[in-house]
Every structure is written in structure tokens, then in C-alpha cells.
N, CA and C of each residue as an Amber inpcrd file, in Angstrom:
protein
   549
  93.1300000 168.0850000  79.6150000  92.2780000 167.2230000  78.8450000
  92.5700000 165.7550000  79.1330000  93.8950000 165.5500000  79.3930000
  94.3300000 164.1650000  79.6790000  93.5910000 163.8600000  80.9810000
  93.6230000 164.3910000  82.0460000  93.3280000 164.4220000  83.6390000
  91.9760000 163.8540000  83.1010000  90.9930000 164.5940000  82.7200000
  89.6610000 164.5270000  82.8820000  89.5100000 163.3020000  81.5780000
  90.1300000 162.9910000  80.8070000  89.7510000 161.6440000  80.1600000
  90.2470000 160.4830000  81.1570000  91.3010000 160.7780000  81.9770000
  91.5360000 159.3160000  82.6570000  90.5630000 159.1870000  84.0850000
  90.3640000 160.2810000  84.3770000  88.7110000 160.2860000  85.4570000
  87.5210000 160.0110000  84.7850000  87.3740000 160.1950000  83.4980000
  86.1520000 159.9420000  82.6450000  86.0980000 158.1080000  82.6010000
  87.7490000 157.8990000  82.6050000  88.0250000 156.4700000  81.9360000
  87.6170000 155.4230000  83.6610000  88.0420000 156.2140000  84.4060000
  87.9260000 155.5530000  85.8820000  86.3400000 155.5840000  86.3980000
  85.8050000 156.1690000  85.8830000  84.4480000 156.7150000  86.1070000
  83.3690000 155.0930000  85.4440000  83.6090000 155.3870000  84.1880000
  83.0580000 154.1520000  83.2130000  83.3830000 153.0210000  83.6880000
  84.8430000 152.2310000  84.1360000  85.3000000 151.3400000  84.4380000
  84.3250000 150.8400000  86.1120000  84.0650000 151.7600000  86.6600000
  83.5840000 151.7220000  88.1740000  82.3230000 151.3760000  87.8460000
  81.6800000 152.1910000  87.0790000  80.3180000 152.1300000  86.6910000
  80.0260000 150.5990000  86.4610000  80.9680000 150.1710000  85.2990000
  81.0390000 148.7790000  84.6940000  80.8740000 147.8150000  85.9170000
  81.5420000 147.8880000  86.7230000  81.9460000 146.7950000  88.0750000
  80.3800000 146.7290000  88.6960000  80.4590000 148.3760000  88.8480000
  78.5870000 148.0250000  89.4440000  77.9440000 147.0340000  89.1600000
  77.5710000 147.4200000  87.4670000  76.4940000 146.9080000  86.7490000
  76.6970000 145.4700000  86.7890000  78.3910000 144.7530000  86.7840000
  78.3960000 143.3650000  86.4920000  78.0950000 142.8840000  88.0750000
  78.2690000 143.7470000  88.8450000  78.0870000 143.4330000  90.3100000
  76.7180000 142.8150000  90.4520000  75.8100000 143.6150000  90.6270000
  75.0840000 143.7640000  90.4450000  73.7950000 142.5790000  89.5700000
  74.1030000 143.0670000  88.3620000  73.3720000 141.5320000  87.5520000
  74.3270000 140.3900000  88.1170000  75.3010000 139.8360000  88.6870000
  75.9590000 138.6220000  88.9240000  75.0200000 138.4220000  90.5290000
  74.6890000 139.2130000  91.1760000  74.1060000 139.3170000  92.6400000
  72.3040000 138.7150000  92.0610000  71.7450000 139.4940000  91.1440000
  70.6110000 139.0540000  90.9190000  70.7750000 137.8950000  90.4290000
  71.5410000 137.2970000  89.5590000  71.8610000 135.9360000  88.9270000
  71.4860000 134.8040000  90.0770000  72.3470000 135.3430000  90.9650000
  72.4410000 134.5220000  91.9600000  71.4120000 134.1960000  92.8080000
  70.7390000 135.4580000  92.9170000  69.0040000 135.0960000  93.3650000
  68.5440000 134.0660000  92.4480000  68.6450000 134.3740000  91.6740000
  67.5140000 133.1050000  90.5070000  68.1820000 131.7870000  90.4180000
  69.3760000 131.9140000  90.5910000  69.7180000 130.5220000  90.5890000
  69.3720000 129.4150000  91.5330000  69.4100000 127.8580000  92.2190000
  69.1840000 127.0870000  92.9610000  70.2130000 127.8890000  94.4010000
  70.0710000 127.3290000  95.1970000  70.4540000 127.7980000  96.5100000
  71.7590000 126.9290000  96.4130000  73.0840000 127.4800000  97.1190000
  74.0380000 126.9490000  96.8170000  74.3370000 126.3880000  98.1690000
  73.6870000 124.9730000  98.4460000  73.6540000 124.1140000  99.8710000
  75.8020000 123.7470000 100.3600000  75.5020000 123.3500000 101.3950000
  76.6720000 122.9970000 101.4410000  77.1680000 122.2300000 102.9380000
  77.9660000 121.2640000 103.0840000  77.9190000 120.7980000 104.1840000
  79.7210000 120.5350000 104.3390000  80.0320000 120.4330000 105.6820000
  81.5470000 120.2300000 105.4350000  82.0290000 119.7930000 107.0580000
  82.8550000 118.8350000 107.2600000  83.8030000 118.8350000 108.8580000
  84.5130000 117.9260000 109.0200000  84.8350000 117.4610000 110.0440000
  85.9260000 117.0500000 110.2830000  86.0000000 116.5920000 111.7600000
  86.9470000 115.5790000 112.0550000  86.8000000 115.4430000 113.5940000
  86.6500000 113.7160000 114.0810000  86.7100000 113.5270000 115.0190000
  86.6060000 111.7470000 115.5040000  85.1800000 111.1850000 116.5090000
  85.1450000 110.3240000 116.0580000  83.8790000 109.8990000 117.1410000
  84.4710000 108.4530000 117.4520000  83.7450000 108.1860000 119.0140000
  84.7210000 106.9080000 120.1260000  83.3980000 105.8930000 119.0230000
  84.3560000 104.8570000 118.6010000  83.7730000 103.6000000 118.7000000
  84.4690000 102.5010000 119.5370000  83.6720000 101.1830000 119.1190000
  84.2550000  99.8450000 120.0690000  84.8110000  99.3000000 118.5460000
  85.9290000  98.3350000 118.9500000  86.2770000  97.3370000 118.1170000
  86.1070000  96.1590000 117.6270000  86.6820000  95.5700000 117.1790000
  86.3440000  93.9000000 117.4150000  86.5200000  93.4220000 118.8710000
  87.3560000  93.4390000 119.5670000  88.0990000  93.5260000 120.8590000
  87.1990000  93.8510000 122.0750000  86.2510000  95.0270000 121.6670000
  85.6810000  95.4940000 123.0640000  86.5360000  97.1340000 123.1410000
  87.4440000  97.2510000 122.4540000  88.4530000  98.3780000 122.8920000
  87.8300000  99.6510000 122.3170000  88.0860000 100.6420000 123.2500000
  87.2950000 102.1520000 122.1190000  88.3550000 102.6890000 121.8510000
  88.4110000 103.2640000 120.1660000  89.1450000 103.4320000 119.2620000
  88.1670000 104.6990000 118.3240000  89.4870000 105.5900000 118.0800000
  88.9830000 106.4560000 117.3620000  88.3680000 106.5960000 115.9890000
  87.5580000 106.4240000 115.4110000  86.7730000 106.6740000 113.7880000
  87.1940000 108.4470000 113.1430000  87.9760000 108.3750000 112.6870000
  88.3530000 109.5350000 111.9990000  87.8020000 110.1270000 111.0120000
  87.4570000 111.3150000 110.6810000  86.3880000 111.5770000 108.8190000
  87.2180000 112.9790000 108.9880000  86.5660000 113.0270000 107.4360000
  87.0960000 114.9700000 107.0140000  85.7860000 114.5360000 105.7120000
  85.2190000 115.6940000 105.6960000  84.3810000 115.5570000 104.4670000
  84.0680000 117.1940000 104.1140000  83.7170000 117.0850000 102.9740000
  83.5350000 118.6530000 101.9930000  82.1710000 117.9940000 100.9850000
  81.1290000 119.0190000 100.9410000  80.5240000 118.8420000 100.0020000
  79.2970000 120.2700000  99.1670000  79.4250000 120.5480000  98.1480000
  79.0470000 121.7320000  98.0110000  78.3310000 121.8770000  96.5960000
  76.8930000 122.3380000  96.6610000  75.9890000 122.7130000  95.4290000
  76.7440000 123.8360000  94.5960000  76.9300000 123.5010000  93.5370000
  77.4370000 125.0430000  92.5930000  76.2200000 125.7070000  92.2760000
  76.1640000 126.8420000  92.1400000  75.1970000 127.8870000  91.0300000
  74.1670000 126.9760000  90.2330000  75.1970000 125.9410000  89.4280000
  74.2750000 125.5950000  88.3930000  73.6250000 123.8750000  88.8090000
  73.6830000 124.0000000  90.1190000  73.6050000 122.8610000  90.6950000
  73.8420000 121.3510000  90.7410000  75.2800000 121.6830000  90.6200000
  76.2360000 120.1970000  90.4250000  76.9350000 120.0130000  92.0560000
  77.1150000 119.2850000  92.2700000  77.2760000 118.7270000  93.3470000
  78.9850000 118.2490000  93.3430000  79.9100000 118.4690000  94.4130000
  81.2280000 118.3640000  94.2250000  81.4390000 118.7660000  95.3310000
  82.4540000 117.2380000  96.0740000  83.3930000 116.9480000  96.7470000
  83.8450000 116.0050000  96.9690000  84.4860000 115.6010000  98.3280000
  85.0310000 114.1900000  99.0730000  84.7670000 113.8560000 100.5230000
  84.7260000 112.6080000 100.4620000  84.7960000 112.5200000 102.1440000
  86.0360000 111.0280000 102.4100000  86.4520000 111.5320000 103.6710000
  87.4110000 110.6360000 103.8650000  87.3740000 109.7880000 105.4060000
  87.4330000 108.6060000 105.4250000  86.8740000 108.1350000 106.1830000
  88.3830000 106.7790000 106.8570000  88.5070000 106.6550000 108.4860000
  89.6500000 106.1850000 108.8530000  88.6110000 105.3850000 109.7230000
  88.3610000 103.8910000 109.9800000  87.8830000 103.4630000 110.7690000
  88.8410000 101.9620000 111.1010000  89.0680000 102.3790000 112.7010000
  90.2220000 101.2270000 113.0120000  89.1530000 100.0780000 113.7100000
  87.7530000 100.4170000 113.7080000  86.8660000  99.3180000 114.7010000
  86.9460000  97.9830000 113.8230000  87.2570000  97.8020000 112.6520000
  87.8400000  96.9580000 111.7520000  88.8900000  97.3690000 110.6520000
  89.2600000  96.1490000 110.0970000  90.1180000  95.7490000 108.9950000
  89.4660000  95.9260000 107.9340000  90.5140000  96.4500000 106.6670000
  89.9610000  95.8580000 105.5120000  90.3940000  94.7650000 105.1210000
  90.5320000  94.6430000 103.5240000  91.4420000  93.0280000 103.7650000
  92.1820000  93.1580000 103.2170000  93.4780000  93.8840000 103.4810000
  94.0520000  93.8450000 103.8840000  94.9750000  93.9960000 105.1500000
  93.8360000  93.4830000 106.6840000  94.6400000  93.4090000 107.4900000
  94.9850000  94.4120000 108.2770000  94.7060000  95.7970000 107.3230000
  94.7900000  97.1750000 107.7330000  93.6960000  97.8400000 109.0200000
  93.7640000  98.8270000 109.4320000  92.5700000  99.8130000 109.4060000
  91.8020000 100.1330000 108.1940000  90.4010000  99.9800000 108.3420000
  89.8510000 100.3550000 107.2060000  89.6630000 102.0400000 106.9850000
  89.9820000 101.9180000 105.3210000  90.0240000 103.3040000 104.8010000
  89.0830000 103.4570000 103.4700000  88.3780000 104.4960000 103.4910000
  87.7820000 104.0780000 102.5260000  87.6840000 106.5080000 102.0250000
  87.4920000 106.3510000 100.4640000  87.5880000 107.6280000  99.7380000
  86.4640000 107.3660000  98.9150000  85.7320000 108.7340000  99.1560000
  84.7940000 108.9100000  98.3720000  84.4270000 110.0240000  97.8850000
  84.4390000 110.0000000  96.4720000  83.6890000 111.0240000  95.6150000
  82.6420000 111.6370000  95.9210000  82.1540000 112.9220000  96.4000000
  80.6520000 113.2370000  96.6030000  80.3220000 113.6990000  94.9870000
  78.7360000 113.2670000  94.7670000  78.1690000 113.8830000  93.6710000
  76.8480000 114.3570000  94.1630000  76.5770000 113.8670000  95.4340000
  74.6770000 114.2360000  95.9220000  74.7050000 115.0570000  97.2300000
  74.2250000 115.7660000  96.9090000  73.5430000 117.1490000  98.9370000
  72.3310000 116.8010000  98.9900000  71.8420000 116.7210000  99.7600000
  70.6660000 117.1830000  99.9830000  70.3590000 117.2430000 101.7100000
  70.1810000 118.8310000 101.2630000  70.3960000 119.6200000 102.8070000
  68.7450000 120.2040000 103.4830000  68.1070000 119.4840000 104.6310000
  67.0680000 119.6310000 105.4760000  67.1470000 120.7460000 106.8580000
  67.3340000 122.1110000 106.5640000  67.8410000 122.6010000 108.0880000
  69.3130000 122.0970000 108.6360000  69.1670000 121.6820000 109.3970000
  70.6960000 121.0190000 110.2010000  71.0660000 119.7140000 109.5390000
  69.9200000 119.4680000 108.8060000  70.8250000 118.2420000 108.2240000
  70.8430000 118.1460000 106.8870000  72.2170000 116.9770000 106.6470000
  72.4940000 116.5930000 105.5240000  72.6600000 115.4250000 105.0810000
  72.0180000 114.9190000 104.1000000  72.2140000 113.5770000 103.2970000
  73.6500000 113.6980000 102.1840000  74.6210000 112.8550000 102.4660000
  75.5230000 112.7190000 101.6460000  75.7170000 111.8760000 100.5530000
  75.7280000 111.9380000  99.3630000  76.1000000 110.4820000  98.5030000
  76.9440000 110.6370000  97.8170000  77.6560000 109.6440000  97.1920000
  78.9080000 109.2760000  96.5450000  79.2220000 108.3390000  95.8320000
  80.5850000 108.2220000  95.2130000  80.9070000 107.0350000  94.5790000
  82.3890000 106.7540000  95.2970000  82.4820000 105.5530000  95.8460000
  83.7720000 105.2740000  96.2850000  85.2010000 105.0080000  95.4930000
  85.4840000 105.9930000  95.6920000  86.9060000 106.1180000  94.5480000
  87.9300000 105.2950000  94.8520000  88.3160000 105.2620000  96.4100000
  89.7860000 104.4470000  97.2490000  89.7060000 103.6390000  98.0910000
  89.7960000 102.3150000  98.6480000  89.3860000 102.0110000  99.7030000
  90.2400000 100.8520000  99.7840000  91.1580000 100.2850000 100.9480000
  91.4600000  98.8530000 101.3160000  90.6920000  97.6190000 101.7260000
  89.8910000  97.6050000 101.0780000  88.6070000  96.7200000 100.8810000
  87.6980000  95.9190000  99.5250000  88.7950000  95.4810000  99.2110000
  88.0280000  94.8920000  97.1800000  86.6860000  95.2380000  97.2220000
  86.2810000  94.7930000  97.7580000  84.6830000  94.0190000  97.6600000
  83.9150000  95.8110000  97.8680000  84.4400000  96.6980000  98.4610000
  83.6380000  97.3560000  98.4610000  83.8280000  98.7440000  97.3530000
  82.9750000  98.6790000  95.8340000  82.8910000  99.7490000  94.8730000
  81.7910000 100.2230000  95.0010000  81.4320000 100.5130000  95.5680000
  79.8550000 100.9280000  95.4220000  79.7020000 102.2070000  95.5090000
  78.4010000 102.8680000  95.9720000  77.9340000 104.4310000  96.2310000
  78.0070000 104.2880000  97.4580000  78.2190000 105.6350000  98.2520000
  78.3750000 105.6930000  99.8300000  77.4030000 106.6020000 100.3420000
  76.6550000 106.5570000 101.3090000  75.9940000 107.5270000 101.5450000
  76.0770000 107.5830000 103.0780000  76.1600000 109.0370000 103.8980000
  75.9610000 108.9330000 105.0970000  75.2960000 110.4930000 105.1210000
  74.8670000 110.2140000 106.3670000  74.1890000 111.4940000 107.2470000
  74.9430000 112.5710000 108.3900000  74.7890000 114.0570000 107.9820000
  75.3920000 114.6760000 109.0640000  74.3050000 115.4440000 109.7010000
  74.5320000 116.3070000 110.8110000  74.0540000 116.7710000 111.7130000
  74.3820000 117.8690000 112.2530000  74.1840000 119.4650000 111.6690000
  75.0180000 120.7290000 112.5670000  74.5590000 120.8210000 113.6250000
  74.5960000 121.2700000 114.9410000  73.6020000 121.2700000 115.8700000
  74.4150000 122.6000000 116.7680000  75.0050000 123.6080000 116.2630000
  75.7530000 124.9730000 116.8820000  76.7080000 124.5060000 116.9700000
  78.0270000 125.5180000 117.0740000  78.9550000 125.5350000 118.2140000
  79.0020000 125.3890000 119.6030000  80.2950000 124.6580000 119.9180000
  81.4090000 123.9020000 119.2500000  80.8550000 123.1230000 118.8810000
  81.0400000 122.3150000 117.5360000  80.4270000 121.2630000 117.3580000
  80.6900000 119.8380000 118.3670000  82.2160000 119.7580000 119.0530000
  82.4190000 118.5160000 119.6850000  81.0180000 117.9700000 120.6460000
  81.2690000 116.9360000 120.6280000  79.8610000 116.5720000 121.7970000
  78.1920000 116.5930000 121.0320000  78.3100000 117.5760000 120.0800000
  77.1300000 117.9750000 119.9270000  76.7880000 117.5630000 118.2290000
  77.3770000 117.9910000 117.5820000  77.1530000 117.2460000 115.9610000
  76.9560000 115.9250000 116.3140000  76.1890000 115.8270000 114.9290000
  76.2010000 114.1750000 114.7360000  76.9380000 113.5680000 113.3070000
  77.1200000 112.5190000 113.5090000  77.3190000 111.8660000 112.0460000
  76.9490000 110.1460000 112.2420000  76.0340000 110.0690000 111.2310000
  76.0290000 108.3500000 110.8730000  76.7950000 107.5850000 110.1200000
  76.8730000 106.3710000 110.2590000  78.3170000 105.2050000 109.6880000
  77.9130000 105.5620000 108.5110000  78.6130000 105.1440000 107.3960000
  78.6860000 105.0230000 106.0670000  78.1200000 103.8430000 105.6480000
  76.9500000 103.8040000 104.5810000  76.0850000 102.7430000 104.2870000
  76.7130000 102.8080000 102.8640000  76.7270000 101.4420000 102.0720000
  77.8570000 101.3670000 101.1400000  75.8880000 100.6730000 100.4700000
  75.7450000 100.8830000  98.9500000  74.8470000  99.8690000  97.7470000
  75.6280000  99.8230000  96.4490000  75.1050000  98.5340000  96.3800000
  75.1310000  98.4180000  94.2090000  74.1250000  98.4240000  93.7870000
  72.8780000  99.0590000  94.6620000  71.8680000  98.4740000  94.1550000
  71.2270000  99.6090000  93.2890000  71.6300000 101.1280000  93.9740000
  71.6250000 102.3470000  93.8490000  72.2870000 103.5690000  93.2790000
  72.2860000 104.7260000  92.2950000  73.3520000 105.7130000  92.4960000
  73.5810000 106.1130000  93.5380000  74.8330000 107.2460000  93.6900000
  74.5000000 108.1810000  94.4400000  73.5250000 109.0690000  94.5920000
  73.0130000 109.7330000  93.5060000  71.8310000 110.6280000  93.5420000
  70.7720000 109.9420000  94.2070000  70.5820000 108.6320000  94.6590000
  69.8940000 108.4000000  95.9240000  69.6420000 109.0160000  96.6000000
  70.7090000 109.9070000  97.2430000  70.4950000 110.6160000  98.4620000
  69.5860000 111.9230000  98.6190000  69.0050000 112.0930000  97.1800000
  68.0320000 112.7860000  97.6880000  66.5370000 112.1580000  98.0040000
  66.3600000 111.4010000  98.3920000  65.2370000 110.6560000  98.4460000
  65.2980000 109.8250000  99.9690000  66.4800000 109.6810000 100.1430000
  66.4870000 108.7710000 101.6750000  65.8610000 109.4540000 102.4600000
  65.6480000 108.8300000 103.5490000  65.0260000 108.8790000 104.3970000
  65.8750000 109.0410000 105.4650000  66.2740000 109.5660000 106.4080000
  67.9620000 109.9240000 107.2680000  67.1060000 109.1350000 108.6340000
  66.4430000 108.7390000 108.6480000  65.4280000 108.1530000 110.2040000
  65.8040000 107.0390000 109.8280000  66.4550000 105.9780000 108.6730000
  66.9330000 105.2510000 108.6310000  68.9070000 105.1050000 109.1610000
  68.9580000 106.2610000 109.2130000  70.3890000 106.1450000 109.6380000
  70.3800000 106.5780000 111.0500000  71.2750000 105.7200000 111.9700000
  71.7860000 105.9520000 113.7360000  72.6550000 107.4530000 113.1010000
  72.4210000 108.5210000 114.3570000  73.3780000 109.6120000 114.2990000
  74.1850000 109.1190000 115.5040000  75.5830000 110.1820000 115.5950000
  76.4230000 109.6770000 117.1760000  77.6040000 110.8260000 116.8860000
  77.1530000 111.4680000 118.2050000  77.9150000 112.4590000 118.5120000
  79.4010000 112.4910000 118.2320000  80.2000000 113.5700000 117.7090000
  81.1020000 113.6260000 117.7020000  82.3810000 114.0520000 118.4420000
  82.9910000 113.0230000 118.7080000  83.7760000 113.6190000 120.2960000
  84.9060000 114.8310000 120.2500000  85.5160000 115.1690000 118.8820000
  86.1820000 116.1700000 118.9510000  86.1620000 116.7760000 117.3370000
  86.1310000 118.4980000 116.7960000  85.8020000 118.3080000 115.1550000
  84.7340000 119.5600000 115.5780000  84.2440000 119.8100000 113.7820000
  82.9020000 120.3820000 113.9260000  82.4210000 120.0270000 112.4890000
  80.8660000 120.0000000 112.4450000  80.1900000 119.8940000 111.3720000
  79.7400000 121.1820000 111.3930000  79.6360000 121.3710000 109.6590000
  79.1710000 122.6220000 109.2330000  77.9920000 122.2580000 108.2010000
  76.6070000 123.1690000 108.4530000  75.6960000 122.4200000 107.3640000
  74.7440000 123.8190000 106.5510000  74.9920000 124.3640000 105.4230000
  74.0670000 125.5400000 105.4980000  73.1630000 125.2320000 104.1760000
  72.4590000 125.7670000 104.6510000  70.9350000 125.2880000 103.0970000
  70.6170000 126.5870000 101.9070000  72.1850000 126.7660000 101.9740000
  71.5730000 128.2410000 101.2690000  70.9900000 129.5290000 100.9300000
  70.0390000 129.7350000 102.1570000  69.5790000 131.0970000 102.4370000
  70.3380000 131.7240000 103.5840000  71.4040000 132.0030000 104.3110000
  71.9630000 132.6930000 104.7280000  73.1180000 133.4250000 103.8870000
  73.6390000 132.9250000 102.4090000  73.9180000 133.7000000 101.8000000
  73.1360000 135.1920000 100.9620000  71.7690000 135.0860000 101.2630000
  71.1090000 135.9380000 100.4840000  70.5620000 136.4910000 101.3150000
  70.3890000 136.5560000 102.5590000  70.3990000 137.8860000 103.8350000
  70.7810000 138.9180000 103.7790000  71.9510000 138.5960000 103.0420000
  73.0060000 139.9460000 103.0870000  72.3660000 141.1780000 102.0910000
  71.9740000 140.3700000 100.5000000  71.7660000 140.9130000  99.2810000
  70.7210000 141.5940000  99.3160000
């Protein structure tokens, strides 16, 4: 009697997993598409100098379920100073996606940077374009406003931003329906 109540009990419990499986899978149909963009890697610029010097990034950015927007991007550019004298560095909060096919509009609020003068929203543009990404992704400079939120970025226009290949790295950009192929 014991045997067959703890198979009865394993039975129900399995069943259970289904069902939450299951309605959490349809949930997920109905919900917004969970966009997402993310990479990493250097692209050659010139300096003040004339000299080519590496521009460094890492960025993460990702739609939740309930469609909030959350990440960072991090940005190393030695083609200038901030002022302090440094390489400029600048950290930014993502709060905006907005993902077109291969591309992505990024926006933000700048959280860190060796540069006073610059608090503003950040917005830049990426570019998946296959594997490997080196050579072949794109990414545009970082356009800094006060004039704007971040949630700007769903409205720009990305034909306003230069793209430029990335010399080593990969961008990753997906719009949400390749998770629901599977389902």
C-alpha cells in the first residue's frame, strides 16, 4: 500500500510539472517577445595623433517577459581623454531595446564616466551580421543628449548613426521569435 501511494504521489507531482510547464510555455506566447542584444570586442580607431588605437566595448541588453528593459554597456575609448587626462571611459545603464532584424537601437543612462560634463542618456547602434562576428558586425560611436530619455531609442532613426566594423569580438542580436520555434 505504501509502494503504490508513493507512485501515486510521483505520478501527481509529474503531472503537476506538466501542467505548470506547460501554462508557463503558453504564458510566454502571450507575452511581448523577449528581444535581446549583447557583445563584446574592439574596433581600430585614429587618435588625436593620427595613431590607430583600440576602442574597446562589452555590452548586455535584454527585454524581460513583462517588458522591462535591463542592462550595461561599457565603453574604453583611448582616441581621446576625459578630463581627466585619462583614456576615456564611460558606464552605462541600459533601460531601452529596440530590436529591427539584425539590428539594434541601444539607450541608457550614464551611470560612470571620467568626463564631468558628460550625465546624460547614451544611445548607440549595433549590427549582427553572422558568424564570426570579427570583420563583419557593426557598431556605432556612442551619441550622448540632455535633451532626451533613454526610451528615445525606440523612435531613432539608426540611418542617423555611422556603423564600423568590428575588428575582433562578436555581436549578438535576436528579436525574439527564435525562442518560440521550438514551442
Amino acid at each position: 500500500m505504501l509502494k503504490r501511494f508513493r507512485l501515486f504521489t510521483i505520478v501527481i507531482v509529474a503531472l503537476a510539472l506538466l501542467a505548470v510547464t506547460a501554462w508557463t510555455t503558453s504564458g510566454s506566447l502571450a507575452q511581448g517577445r523577449q528581444e535581446s542584444a549583447n557583445g563584446h570586442g574592439t574596433q581600430l580607431v585614429l587618435n588625436e595623433q593620427g595613431n590607430t588605437v583600440r576602442r574597446q566595448f562589452s555590452f548586455s541588453a535584454r527585454t524581460s517577459r513583462d517588458g522591462i528593459v535591463t542592462g550595461q554597456a561599457i565603453l574604453r575609448n583611448p582616441a581621446f581623454s576625459g578630463a581627466n587626462g585619462k583614456t576615456f571611459q564611460v558606464k552605462i545603464e541600459i533601460s531601452c531595446l529596440n530590436v529591427t532584424g539584425n539590428r539594434a537601437v541601444i539607450g541608457g543612462t550614464v551611470q560612470r564616466t571620467n568626463d564631468p560634463n558628460i550625465t546624460d542618456s547614451a544611445f548607440f547602434v549595433v549590427e549582427d551580421n553572422g558568424e564570426p562576428g570579427a570583420n563583419s558586425d557593426m557598431l556605432s560611436g556612442v551619441a550622448f543628449s540632455s535633451e532626451v530619455g533613454p526610451e528615445a531609442c525606440q523612435t531613432l532613426d539608426t540611418s542617423n548613426f555611422a556603423l564600423f566594423p568590428i575588428e575582433a569580438g562578436n555581436i549578438q542580436v535576436t528579436d525574439g521569435t527564435s525562442q518560440l520555434k521550438n514551442n
